[in-house]
C-alpha positions as CSV (number, residue, x, y, z in Angstrom):
1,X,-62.2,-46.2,60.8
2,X,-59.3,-46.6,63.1
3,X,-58.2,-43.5,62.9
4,X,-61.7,-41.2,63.1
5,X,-62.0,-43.3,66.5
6,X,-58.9,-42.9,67.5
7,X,-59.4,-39.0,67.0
8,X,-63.2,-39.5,68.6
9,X,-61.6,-40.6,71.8
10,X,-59.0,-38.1,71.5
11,X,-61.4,-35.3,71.2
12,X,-63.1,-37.0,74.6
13,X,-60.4,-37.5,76.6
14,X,-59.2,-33.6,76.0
15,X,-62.6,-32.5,76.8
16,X,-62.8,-35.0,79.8
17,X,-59.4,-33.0,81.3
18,X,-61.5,-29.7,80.7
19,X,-64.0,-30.2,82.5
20,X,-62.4,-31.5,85.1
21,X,-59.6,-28.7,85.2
22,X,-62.9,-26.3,84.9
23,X,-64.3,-27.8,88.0
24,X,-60.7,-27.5,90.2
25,X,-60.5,-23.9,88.7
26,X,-64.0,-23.3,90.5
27,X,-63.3,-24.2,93.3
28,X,-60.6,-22.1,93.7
29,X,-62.2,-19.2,92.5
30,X,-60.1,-19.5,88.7
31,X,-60.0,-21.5,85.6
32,X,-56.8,-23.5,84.9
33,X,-56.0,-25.6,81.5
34,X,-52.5,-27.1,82.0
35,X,-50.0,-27.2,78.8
36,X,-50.8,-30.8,77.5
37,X,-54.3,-30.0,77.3
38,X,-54.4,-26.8,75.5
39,X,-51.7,-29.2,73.2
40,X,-54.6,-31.7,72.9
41,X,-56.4,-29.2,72.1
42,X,-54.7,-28.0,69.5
43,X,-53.7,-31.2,68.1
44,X,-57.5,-31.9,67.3
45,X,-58.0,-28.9,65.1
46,X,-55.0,-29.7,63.2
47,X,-56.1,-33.3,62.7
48,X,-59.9,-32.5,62.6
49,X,-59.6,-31.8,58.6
50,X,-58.1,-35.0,57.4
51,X,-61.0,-37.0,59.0
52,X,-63.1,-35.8,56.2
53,X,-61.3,-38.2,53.7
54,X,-61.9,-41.2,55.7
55,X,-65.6,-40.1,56.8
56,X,-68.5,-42.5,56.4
57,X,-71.3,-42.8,58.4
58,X,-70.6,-46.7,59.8
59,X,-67.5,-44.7,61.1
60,X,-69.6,-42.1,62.5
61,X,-71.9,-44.5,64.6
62,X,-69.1,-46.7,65.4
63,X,-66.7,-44.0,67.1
64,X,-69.8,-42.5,68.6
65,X,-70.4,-45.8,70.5
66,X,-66.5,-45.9,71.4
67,X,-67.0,-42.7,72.7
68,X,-69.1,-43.4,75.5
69,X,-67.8,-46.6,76.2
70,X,-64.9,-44.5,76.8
71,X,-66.8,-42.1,78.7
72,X,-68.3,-44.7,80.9
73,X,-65.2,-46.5,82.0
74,X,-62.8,-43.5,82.6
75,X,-65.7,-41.4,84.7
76,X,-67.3,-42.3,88.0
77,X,-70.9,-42.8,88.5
78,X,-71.1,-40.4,91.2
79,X,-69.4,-37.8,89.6
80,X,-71.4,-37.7,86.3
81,X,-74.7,-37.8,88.7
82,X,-72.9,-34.8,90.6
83,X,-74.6,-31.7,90.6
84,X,-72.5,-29.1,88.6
85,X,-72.3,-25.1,89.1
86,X,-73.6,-22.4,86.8
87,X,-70.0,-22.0,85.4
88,X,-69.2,-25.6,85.0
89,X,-72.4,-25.8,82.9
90,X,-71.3,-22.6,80.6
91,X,-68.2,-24.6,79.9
92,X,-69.7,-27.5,78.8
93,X,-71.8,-25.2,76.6
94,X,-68.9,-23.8,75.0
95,X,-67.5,-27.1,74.6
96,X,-70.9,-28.7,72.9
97,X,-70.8,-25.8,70.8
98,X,-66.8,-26.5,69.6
99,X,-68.1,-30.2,69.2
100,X,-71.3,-28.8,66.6
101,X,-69.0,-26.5,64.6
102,X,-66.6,-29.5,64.6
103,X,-69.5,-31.9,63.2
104,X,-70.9,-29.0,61.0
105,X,-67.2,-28.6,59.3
106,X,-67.0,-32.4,59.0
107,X,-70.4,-32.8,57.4
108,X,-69.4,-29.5,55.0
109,X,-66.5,-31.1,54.0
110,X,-68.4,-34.3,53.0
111,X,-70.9,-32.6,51.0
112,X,-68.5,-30.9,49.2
113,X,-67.0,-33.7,48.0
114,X,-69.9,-35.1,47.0
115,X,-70.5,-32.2,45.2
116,X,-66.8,-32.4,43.4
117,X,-67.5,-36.0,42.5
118,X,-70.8,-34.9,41.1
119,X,-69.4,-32.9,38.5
120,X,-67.1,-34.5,36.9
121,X,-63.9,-34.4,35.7
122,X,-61.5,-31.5,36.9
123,X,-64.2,-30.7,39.7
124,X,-65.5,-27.7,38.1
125,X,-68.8,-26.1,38.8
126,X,-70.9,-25.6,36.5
127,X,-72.4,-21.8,37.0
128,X,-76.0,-20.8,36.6
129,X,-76.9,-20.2,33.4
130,X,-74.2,-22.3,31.9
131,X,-73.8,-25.0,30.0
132,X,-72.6,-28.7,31.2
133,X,-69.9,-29.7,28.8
134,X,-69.3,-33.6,28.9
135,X,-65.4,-34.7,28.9
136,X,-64.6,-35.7,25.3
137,X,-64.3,-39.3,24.7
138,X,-61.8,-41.4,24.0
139,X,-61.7,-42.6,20.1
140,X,-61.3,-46.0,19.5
141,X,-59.2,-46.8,16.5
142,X,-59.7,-50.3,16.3
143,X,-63.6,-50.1,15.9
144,X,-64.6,-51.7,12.4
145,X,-68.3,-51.3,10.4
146,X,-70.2,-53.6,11.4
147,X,-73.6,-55.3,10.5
148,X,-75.7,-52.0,12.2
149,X,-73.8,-49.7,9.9
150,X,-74.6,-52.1,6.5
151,X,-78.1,-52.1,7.2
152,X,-78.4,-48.3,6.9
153,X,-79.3,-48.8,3.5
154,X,-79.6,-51.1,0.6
155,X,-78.8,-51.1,-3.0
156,X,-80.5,-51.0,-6.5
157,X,-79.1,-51.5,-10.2
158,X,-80.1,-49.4,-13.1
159,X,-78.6,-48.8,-16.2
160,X,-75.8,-51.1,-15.2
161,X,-75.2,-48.8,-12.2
162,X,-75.3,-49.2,-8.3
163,X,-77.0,-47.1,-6.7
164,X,-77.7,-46.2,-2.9
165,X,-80.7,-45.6,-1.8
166,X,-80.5,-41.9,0.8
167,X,-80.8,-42.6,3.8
168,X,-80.4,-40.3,6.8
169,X,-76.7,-40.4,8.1
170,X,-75.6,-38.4,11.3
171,X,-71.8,-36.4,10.9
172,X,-70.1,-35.6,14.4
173,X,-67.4,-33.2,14.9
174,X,-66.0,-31.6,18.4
175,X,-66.1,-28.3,18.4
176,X,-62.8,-26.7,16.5
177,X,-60.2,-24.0,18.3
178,X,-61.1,-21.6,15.5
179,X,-65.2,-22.3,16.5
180,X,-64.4,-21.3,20.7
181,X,-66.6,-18.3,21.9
182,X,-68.3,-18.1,18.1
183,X,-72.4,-18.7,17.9
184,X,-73.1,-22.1,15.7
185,X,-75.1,-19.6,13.3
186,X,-71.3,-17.7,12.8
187,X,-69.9,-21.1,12.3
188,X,-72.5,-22.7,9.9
189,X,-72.5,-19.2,7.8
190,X,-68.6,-19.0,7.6
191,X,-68.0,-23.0,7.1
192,X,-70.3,-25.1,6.4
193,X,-71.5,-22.9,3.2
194,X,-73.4,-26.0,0.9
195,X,-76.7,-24.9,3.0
196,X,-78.0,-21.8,3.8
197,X,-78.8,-20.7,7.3
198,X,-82.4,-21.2,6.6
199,X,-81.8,-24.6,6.0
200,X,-80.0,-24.8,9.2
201,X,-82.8,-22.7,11.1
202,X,-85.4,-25.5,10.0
203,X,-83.2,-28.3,10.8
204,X,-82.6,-27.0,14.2
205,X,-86.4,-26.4,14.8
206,X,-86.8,-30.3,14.0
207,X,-84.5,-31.5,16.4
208,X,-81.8,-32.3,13.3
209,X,-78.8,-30.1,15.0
210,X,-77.7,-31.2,18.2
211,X,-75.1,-30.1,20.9
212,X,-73.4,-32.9,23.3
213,X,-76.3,-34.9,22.1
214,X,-79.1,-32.3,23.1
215,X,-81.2,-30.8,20.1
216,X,-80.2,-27.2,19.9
217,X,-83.4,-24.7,19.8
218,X,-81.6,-21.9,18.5
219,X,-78.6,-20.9,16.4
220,X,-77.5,-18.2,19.0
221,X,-76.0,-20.6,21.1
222,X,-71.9,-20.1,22.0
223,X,-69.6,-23.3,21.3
224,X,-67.6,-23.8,24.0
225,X,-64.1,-26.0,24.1
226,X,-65.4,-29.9,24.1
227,X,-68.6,-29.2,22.2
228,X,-70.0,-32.1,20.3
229,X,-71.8,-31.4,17.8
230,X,-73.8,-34.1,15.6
231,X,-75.9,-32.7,12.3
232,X,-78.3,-35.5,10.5
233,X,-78.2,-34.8,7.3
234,X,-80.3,-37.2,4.1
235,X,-77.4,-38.1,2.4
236,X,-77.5,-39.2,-1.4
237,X,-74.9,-40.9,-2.5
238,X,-73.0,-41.0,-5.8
239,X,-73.5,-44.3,-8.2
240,X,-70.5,-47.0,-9.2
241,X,-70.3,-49.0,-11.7
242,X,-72.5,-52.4,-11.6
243,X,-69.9,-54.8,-11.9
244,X,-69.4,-57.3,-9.1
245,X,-66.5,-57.5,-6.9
246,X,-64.6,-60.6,-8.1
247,X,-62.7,-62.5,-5.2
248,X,-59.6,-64.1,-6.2
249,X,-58.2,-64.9,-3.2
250,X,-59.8,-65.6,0.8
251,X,-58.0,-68.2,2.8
252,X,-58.1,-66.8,6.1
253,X,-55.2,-64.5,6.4
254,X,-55.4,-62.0,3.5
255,X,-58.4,-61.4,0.9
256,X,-57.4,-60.0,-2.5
257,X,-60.7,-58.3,-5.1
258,X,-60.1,-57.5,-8.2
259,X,-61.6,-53.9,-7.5
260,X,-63.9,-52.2,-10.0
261,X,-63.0,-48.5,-11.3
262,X,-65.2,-46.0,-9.6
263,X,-65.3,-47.7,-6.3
264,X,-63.6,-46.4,-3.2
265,X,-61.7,-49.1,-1.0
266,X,-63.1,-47.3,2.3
267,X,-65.6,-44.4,3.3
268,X,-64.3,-41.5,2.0
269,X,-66.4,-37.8,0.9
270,X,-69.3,-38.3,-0.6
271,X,-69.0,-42.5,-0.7
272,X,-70.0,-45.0,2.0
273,X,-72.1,-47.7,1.2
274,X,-70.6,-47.8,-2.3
275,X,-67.2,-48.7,-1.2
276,X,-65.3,-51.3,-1.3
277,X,-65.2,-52.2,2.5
278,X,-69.1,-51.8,2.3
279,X,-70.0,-53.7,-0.2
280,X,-68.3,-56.8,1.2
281,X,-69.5,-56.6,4.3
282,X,-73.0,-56.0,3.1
283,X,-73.3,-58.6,0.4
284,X,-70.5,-61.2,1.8
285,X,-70.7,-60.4,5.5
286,X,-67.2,-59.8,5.2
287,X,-66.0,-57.2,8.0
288,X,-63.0,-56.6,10.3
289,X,-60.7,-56.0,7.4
290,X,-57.2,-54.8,7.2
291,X,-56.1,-52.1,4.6
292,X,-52.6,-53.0,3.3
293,X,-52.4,-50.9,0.8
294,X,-55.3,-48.5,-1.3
295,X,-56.4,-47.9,-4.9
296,X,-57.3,-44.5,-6.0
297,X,-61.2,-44.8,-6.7
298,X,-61.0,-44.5,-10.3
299,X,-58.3,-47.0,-10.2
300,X,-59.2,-50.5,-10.8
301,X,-57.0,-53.9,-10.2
302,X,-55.6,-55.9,-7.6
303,X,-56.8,-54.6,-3.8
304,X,-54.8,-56.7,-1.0
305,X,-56.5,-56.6,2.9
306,X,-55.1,-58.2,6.0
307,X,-57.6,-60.9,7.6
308,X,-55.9,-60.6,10.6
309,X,-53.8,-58.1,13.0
310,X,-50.6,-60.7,12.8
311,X,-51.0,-60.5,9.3
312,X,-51.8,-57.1,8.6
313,X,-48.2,-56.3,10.8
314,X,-46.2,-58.7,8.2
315,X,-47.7,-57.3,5.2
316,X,-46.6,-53.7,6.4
317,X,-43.6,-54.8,7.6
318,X,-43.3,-55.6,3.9
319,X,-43.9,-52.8,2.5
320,X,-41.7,-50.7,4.6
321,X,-38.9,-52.5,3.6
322,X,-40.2,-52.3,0.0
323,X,-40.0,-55.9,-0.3
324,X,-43.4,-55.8,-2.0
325,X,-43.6,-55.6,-5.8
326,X,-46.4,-53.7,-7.5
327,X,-47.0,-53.4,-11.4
328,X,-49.4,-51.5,-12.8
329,X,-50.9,-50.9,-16.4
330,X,-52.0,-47.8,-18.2
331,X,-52.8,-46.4,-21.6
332,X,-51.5,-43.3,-22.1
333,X,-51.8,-40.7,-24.7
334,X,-49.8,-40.9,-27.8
335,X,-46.5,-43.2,-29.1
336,X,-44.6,-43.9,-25.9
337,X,-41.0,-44.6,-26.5
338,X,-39.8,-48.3,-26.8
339,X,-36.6,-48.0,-24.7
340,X,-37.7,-48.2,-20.8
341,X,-37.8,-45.1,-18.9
342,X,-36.7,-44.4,-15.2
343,X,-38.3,-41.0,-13.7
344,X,-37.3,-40.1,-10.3
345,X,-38.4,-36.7,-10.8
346,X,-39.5,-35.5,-6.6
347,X,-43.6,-34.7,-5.7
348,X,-44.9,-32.3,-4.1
349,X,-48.6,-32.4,-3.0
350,X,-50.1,-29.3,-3.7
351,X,-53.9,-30.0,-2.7
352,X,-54.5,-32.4,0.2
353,X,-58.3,-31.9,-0.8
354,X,-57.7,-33.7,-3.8
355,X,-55.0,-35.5,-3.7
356,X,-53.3,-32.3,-6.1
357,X,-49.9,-33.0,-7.0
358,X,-46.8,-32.0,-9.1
359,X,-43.2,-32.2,-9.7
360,X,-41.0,-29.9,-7.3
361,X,-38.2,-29.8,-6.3
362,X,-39.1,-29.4,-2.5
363,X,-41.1,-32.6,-3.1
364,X,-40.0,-36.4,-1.6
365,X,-38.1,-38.6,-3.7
366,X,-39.3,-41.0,-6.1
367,X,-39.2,-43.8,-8.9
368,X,-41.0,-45.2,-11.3
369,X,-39.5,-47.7,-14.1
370,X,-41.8,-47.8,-17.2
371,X,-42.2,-49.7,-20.1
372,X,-44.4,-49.5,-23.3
373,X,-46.3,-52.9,-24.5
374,X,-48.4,-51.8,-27.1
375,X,-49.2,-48.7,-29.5
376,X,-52.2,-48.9,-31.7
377,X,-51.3,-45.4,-33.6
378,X,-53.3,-43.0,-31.1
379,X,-52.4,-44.3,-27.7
380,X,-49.9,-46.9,-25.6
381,X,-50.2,-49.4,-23.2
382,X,-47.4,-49.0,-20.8
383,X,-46.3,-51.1,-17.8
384,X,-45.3,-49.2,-14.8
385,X,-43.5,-50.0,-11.6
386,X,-42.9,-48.1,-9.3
387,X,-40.3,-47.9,-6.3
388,X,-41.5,-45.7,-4.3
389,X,-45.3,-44.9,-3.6
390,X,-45.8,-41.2,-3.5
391,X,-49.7,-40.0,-3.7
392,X,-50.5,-40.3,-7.5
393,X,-46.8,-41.4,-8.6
394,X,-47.8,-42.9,-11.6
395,X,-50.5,-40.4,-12.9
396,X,-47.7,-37.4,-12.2
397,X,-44.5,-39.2,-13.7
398,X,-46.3,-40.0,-17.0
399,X,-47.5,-35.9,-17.2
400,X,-44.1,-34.9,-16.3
401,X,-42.7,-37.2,-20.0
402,X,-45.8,-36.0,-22.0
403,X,-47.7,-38.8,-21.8
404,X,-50.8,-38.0,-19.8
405,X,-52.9,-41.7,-18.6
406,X,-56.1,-41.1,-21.2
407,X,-58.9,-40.0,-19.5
408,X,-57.1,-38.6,-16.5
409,X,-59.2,-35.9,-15.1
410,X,-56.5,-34.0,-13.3
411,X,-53.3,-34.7,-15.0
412,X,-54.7,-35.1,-18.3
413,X,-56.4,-31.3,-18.0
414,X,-55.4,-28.0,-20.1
415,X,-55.9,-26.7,-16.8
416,X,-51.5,-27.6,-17.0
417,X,-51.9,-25.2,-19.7
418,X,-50.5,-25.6,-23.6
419,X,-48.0,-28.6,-22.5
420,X,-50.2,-29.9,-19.7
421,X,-47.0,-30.1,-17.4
422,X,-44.8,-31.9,-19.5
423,X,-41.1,-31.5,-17.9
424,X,-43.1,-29.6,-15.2
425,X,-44.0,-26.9,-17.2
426,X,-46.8,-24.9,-15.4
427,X,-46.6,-21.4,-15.3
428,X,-49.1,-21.0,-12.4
429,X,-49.1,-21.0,-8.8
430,X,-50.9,-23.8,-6.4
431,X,-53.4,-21.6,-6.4
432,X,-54.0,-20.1,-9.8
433,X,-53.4,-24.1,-11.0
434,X,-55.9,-25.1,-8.4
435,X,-58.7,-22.6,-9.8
436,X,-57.9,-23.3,-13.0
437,X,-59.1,-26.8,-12.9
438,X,-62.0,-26.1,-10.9
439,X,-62.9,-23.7,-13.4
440,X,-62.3,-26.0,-16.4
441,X,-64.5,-28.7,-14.3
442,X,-67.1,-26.8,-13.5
443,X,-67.7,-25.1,-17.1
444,X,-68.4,-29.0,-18.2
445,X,-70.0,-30.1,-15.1
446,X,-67.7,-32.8,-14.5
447,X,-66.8,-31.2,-11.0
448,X,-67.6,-34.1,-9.1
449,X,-64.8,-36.0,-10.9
450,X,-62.4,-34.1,-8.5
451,X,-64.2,-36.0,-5.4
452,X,-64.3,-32.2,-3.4
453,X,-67.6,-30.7,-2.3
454,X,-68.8,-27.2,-3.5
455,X,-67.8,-25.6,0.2
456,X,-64.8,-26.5,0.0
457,X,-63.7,-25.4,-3.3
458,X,-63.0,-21.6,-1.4
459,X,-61.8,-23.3,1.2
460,X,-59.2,-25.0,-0.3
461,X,-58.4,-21.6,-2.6
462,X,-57.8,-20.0,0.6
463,X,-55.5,-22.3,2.0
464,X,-53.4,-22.5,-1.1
465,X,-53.2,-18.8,-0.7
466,X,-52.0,-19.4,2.4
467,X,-49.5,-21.8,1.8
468,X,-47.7,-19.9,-0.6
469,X,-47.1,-17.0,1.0
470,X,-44.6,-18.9,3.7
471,X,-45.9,-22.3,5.1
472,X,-44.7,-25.8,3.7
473,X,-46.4,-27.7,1.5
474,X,-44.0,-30.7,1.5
475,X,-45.9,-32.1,4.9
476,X,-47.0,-35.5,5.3
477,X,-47.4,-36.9,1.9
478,X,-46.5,-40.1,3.1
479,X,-48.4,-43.2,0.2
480,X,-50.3,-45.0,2.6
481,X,-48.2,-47.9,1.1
482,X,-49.7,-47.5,-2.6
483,X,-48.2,-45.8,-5.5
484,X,-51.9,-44.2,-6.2
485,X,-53.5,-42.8,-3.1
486,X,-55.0,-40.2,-1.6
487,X,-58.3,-41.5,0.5
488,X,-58.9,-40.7,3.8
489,X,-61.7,-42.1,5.9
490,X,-64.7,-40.4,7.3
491,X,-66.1,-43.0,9.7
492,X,-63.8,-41.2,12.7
493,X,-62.9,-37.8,11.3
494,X,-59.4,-37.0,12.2
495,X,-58.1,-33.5,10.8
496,X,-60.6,-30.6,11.4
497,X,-60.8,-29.4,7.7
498,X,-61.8,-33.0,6.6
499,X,-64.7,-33.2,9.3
500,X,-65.3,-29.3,8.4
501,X,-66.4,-30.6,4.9
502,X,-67.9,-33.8,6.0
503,X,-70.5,-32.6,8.3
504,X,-71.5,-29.5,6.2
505,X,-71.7,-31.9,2.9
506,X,-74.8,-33.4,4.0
507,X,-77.2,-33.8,0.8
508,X,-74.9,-31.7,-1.5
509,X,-73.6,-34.5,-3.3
510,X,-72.7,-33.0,-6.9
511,X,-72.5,-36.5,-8.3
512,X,-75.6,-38.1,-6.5
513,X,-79.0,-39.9,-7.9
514,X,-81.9,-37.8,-7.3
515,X,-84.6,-39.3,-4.9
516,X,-87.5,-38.1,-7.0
517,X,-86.8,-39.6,-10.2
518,X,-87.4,-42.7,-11.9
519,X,-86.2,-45.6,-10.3
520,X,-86.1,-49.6,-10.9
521,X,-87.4,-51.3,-7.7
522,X,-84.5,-52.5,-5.9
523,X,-83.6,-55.5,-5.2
524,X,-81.3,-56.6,-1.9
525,X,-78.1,-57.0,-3.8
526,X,-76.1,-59.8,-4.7
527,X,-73.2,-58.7,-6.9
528,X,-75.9,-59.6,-9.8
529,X,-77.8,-56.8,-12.0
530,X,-81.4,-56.7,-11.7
531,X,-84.0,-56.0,-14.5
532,X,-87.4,-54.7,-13.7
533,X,-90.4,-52.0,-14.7
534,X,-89.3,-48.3,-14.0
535,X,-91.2,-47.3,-10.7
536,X,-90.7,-44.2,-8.7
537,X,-88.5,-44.3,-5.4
538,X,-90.6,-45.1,-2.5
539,X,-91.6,-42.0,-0.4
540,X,-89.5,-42.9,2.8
541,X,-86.4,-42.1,0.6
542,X,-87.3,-38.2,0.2
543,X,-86.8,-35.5,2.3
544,X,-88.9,-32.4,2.8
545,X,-85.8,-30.4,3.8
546,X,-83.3,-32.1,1.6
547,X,-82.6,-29.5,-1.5
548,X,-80.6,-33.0,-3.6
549,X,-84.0,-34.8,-3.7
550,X,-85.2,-31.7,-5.6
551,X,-83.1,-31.8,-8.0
552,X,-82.3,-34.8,-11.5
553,X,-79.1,-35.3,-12.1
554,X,-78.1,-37.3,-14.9
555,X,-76.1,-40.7,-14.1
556,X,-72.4,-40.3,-15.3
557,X,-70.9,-41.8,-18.1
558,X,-68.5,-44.0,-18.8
559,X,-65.7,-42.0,-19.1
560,X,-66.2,-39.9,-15.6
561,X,-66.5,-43.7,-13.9
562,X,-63.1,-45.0,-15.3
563,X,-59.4,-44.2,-15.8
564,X,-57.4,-46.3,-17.5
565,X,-54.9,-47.3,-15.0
566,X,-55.2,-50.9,-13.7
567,X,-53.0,-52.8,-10.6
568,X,-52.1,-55.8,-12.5
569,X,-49.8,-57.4,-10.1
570,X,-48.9,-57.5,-6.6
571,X,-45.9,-59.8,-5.5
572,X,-43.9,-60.6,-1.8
573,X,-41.3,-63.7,-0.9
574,X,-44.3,-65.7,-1.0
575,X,-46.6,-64.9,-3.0
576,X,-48.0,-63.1,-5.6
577,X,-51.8,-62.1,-6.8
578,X,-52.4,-60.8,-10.6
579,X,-55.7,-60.2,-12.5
580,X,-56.4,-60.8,-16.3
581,X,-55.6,-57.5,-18.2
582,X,-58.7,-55.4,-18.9
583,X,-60.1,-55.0,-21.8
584,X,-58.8,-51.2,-22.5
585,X,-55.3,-52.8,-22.5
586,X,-55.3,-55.1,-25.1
587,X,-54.4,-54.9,-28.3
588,X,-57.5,-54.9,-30.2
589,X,-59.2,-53.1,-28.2
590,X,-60.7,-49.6,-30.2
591,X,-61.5,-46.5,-28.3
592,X,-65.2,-45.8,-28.1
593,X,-66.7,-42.1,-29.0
594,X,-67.9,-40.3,-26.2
């Protein structure tokens, strides 16, 4: 304010000495503007552009009404009555007109940067015919699932099964590098290949595709850089086993389950509300939970999670310094030998998809001390410990000796060919290894036991390709803290391949329960099985474009829900939390026939 006056009476002052310089140079028959004034002069045009930045109109009115108070006191009331000449007057015109253009740049400069604040960030302006492009936002890592996201749907029992009734579910991606300049019908026909594009042209006519939260109207639209896009989808969900999730420990700083097989720990591909996370929070109003360490979904055992940050920060600081024992239990094929066995063979992941791995040596280092309990003629228990915690340690070590966990559905497959990689035997590539088990999957429809969509089966053929022909595959294969891992979350998509598959996946869950057949009437779940009559679904839970609730799929079996491998015990300084061994792993226990 001080200064836009200060300049006001400036600006006055130098005009004041021109008119009165004009008036002397009539009367003597020429116009004369002394030094200082033409610097005055000057000095205001230079210093006319900052008062833009400190322009409001308070400051307007207030240096207006400095102005001529400064006007009044420095000229005499006879002279401003004073009749003036014809030349005096086109002077004063000239100046009035200075002073316009100098109020027209002022006001020009303050509408433009109104106009810079009105669109946005960076200040650029949005051209006609364009699109307005939001700035992305900021992820938070720290946000949890909450009671809005448990309530998205509810569960139901049936043949001692859970199951999830669909619900409609809405997967978010920003638009991809690759994606820049390409129409979303180029991007939905190259990558996101589980629907057709006339799936995606009737979604988008009902509002179900939309761009930075506006529903597209047609497929020909370019993605730009920032794009958000956000597909609802009716997503079917695959079924778990029954069982309950036993507690065995919850006293305020850490909550140990003794996790079912078949159950993810966290939203993950195809699995949200039958996870581990979910179904605590839905049935125990448990949320806000800690991962220490994960369990590979067909795993079952001893699942450890951090009640609070300080806690959580302890616990890793634990495992870092590989302070924290783990010991695991498995029945393996065949007569394992007596004497313990150390393995430090190195692992390479070879499939990030799936969690693919194998013995290399460009793999990370690793150990795993083993030791057989039982052998009942056919198979062995064996107790395993491991060092390190590589993704699928366990599961690759015993291949590697010849002694395959029974029912493994990777590293138990002839995909391995005749030894079934023991002493890392292949004989393939990644990528012929990699078809070869989707192939021998897929010929006994078990495909879904390799947790990877049907788009991304090329996908991740192609990438192999790619891999091999001169880019590392040793990258991060880092455990997440657990000997058997290989889960990523899908709540906040981080890599772009992984939200790729995630928002194309949609309804074309190979594994899910079909909406249109027979159903018991669900019950809000307690951890307890429910009985009742055999009713179909109710009609809110189909979908006249979903192509899953078209289809019956028949619920799995027992051996695609569980692997025999089982986290028996987990011990620190200060603790230590063990389950009861399972049934498979005890000594009278007799195979069943499949």
């Amino acid at each position: 304010m001080h200064v836009s006056a200060s300049v006001s009476c400036l600006r006055t002052r130098s005009l004041q000495s021109v008119f009165s310089s004009a008036q002397t140079g009539v009367n003597n028959n020429r116009r004369v503007i002394p030094p200082i004034q033409r610097h005055f002069i000057s000095f205001y045009n230079v210093i006319c552009p900052l008062n833009r930045h400190f322009y409001s109109p308070r400051c307007k009115l207030s240096s207006s009404t400095m102005q001529q108070a400064a006007c009044d006191s420095s000229t005499p009331p006879a002279e401003v009555n004073t009749p003036v000449s014809g030349e005096k007057t086109t002077t004063e015109e000239a100046a009035e007109s200075v002073k316009r253009k100098s109020d027209e740049t002022t006001c020009e400069a303050e509408t433009s940067g109104q106009s810079k604040r009105r669109r946005g960030a960076g200040g650029k302006k949005v051209r006609p015919g364009e699109r307005y492009i939001p700035p992305p936002q900021k992820r938070n890592p720290g946000v949890s699932f909450s009671k809005e996201h448990f309530d998205e749907t509810s569960y139901y029992f049936e043949g001692g099964l859970r199951k999830v009734y669909p619900y409609y579910f809405d997967f978010k991606t920003y638009c991809k590098g690759r994606w820049i300049g390409k129409s979303l019908r180029e991007v939905f026909k190259s990558e996101f290949r589980a629907e057709s594009i006339e799936y995606y042209q009737r979604a988008t006519k009902e509002g179900r595709i939309r761009l930075n939260e506006t529903p597209v109207d047609d497929l020909s639209v370019v993605l730009r850089n920032n794009d958000h896009m956000k597909n609802t989808v009716h997503r079917h969900e695959p079924p778990v086993v029954g069982r309950p999730l036993e507690v065995l420990v919850d006293d305020g700083e850490v909550l140990v389950v003794n996790k079912p097989a078949s159950i993810p720990v966290h939203p993950c591909g195809r699995f949200r509300h039958n996870t581990v996370i979910f179904i605590l929070g839905k049935e125990r109003g448990i949320s806000e939970l800690h991962t220490v360490h994960r369990l590979d979904r067909l795993t079952s055992g001893v699942l450890l999670f951090a009640r609070t940050l300080e806690t959580s920060k302890k616990l890793d600081q634990l495992v870092r310094d590989r302070q924290l024992e783990k010991e695991y239990v498995c029945r393996v094929e065949g007569e394992f030998p007596e004497e313990e066995l150390i393995c430090e063979e190195p692992i390479l992941v070879v499939s990030f998809k799936i969690g693919l791995c194998r013995v290399d040596p460009k793999g990370k280092d690793c150990r795993t001390v083993f030791q057989r309990l039982t052998f009942n003629g056919k198979t062995s228990v064996v107790r395993c410990l491991p060092v390190t915690g590589r993704t699928h340690q366990i599961r690759v070590h015993l291949q590697y000796l010849g002694f395959p966990i029974l029912n493994d559905p990777i590293y138990g497959s002839l995909a391995w060919g005749p030894h079934r990689g023991r002493g890392g035997l292949v004989g393939k590539s990644n990528e012929e290894l990699f078809q070869a088990l989707v192939e021998e999957h897929r010929s006994q429809e078990s495909l879904h036991l390799l947790d990877i969509p049907d788009d991304g089966i090329e996908q991740e053929a192609e990438k192999n390709k790619t891999s091999e022909k001169g880019q590392s595959l040793d990258g991060p294969s880092e455990p997440n803290t657990s000997a058997e891992s290989h889960q990523t979350d899908t709540q906040v998509p981080a890599s772009s391949s992984e939200t790729v598959d995630k928002v194309s996946q949609g309804c074309t869950d190979p594994d899910g329960n079909d909406a249109s057949s027979p159903k018991t009437q669900p019950n809000k779940s307690n951890g307890n099985q429910t009985e009742a009559t055999t009713l179909k679904s109710p009609p809110e839970t189909r979908d006249h474009l979903c192509s899953e609730c078209k289809l019956v799929r028949p619920d799995p079996t027992e051996k695609e829900l569980i692997m025999y491998l089982h986290a028996l015990r987990y011990k620190g300084p200060d603790f230590e939390y063990s389950t009861s061994l399972p049934d498979w792993a005890k000594e009278d226990w007799v195979e069943a026939d499949w």
